[in-house]
Steps between C-alpha positions, in 0.01 A plus 500: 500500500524293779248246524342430859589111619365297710642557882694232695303422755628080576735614794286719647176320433699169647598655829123655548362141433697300738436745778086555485464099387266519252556567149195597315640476138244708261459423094302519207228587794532170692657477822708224678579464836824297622588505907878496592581136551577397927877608513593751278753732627502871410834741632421794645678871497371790684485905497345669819457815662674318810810443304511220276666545176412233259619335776482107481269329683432120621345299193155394544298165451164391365382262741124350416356713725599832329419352139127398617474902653315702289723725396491835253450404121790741198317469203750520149340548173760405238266687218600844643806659423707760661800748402845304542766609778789684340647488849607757775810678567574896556731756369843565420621819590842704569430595869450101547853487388611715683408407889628121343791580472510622863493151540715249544579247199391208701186703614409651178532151310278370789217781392467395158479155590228578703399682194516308207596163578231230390541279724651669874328824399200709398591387118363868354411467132421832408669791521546843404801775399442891440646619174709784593454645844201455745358655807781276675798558283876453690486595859197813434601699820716754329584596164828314431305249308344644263156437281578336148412292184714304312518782206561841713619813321598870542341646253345394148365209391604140453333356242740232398531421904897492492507600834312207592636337822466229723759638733309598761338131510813382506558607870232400695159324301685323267746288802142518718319308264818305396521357851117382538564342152754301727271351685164478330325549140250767490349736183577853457250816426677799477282866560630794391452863769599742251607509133849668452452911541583532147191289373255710723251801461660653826859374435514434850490085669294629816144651479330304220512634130451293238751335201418750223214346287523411111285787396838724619738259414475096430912485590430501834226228526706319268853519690315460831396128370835469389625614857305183679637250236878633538413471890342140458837434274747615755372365803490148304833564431576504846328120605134666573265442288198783433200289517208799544529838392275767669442774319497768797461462848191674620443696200199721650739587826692878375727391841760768639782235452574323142171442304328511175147581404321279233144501412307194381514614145854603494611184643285308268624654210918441630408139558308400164724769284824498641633250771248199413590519162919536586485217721317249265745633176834472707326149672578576810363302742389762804079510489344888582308554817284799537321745746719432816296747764232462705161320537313813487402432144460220256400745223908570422620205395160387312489806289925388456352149337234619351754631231464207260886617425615474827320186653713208276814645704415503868551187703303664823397772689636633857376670782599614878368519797544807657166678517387217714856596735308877555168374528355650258167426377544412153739226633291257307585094387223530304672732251731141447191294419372823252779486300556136516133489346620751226808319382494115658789384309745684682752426814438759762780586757534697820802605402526744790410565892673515829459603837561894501560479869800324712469091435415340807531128434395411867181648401267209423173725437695723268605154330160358478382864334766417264395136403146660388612746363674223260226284502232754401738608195545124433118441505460768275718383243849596600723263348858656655592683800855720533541665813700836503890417628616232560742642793467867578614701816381868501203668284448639154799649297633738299602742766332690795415820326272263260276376814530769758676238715750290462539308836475136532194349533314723294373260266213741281459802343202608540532664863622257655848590519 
């Protein structure tokens, strides 16, 4: 487990300070009051809806005037503690690759400065990297790029994986991630759509289905657990470390592209029978996430930890925001706050959300929906936020005849295309 810490809040706190004046400093139930002193300077950067950027601004000056104004009072009570920032970052994924390399070297060096670097860039921290094949595997607008795992077959099973591969990394995630490494240093959680065929109920990676259970067979829980470690293995092999390992991504979504079903219990019992257990054995150093889908319940992932099995293994819990996207009226933070109740002494991540129409970054209301969006998840308890690609240029994957459109722009399934 992954106990909550105390948040950072000097920077922040210091910038808020200097610019009402008064710090009203609250603890042990006594409060102190201490006015900015005649000359302090704060600096000053600003984001508008008439086209400031974090643009920088003139510096201003506490004269004795302004200190003697009365002035709003931020109250800080150091006895109350919060869930710690993992950080913020947003997904690695082989269309993102792809439109790079469009690019210019120059240009695409430039974007993951802007990226990853710490101190001229965004500095992401967090980040995430399907397992196999997503929604927005290799180009998506045709079928030359195929669906895949990293243990694909004809025919048969696989039980010993030896036709494991990272091959397929190899050409586009593995150099993606390779060049943000470059210029930044960021964690890793890596989700899973769909098991291999082999391992599934409708041998198939689209359409849900589930890994066969242990009351048919316990090989293929077992050599599914073995499948992340050889994956955690391989890609460390390559200079990226695994830090996170997601069990499935949205395990209650049976999507038309690659996808896997999982319900609470079965995904409680593969994480305290098989691939907690594996990990902590082979000490391997990746923690297990769980739930990865939407805020429309908080009842998943509790009944997931309330598995005294399962709960020693699982560093956090993850959702997405999607439901909120549609409008749909069980788009509910509260479900956040439920589960944080249930289990307190995990991390929580948004491991997932985008904008399922067109970007428009001249559109400062769309932006300012966005920043509460974050903050309400962050209020909540949200402890990490991954946005979905990184670079994208044309809509969900895995070929036309999946979606019922495959024309750019269409950036949803679900009629929208």
């Amino acid at each position: 487990m992954k106990p909550r810490l105390k948040a950072a809040v000097s920077a922040l706190s210091a910038c808020a300070l200097a610019t009402v004046g008064v710090i009203a400093a609250q603890s042990s139930g006594q409060q102190a009051e201490a006015a900015v002193s005649t000359g302090t300077t704060i600096h000053r950067w600003q984001t508008s809806q008439a086209g400031d950027r974090l643009s920088s601004k003139s510096s201003l000056t506490f004269s004795s005037a302004s200190a003697a104004m009365s002035l709003p009072t931020i109250q800080i009570d150091p006895t109350t503690q919060y869930q710690s920032m993992d950080g913020f970052g947003g997904t690695f994924n082989e269309a993102g690759w792809t439109v790079l390399q469009t690019l210019s070297s120059s240009a695409r060096d430039a974007v993951m400065t802007e990226l990853f670097d710490q101190s001229s860039g965004a500095g992401f921290s967090l980040t995430r990297v399907p397992l196999g094949a997503s929604d927005f595997a290799c180009t998506g607008l045709d079928d030359t790029c195929p669906e895949y795992t990293d243990d694909d077959i004809s025919s048969g099973t696989d039980f010993n994986l030896d036709h494991f591969s990272i091959a397929r990394d190899q050409e586009r995630l593995i150099p993606f991630v390779q060049a943000a490494k470059a210029k930044g240093d960021f964690k890793i959680v890596t989700s899973p759509w769909s098991a291999p065929a082999w391992m599934k109920t409708n041998n198939s990676l689209d359409n849900g289905g589930s890994v066969i259970t242990p009351d048919v067979d316990s090989r293929y829980y077992q050599t599914y657990a073995k499948y992340f470690e050889k994956f955690v293995d391989a890609w460390g092999d390559e200079g990226v470390p695994i830090d996170y390992v997601s069990v499935q991504n949205e395990p209650q979504n049976a999507a038309a592209y690659a996808s896997t079903s999982w319900t609470s219990s079965q995904m409680a019992d593969f994480v305290g029978n098989y691939l907690g257990p594996l990990l902590e054995q082979d000490k391997v150093d990746s923690r297990i996430r769980i739930y990865d889908h939407n805020r429309d319940t908080w009842e998943y992932p509790k009944e997931v930890l309330d598995n005294s099995a399962t709960a020693p293994y699982v560093a956090g819990v993850d959702f997405h925001d999607y439901e909120c996207t549609f409008g749909i009226d069980y788009c509910l933070t509260d479900n956040i706050g439920l589960f944080n109740q249930s289990h307190p002494d995990y991390s929580i991540w948004m491991s997932e959300h985008t904008d399922v129409d067109v970007p428009h970054p001249s559109d400062y209301l769309n932006g300012e929906k966005w920043g509460q969006w974050i903050m309400d998840d962050v209020n909540a308890g949200v402890g990490g936020y991954i946005y979905w690609n990184l670079a994208v240029s044309y809509g969900p994957s895995n070929a036309p005849d999946r979606w019922g459109s495959g024309r750019e722009g269409c950036w949803w399934a679900r009629g929208r295309c």
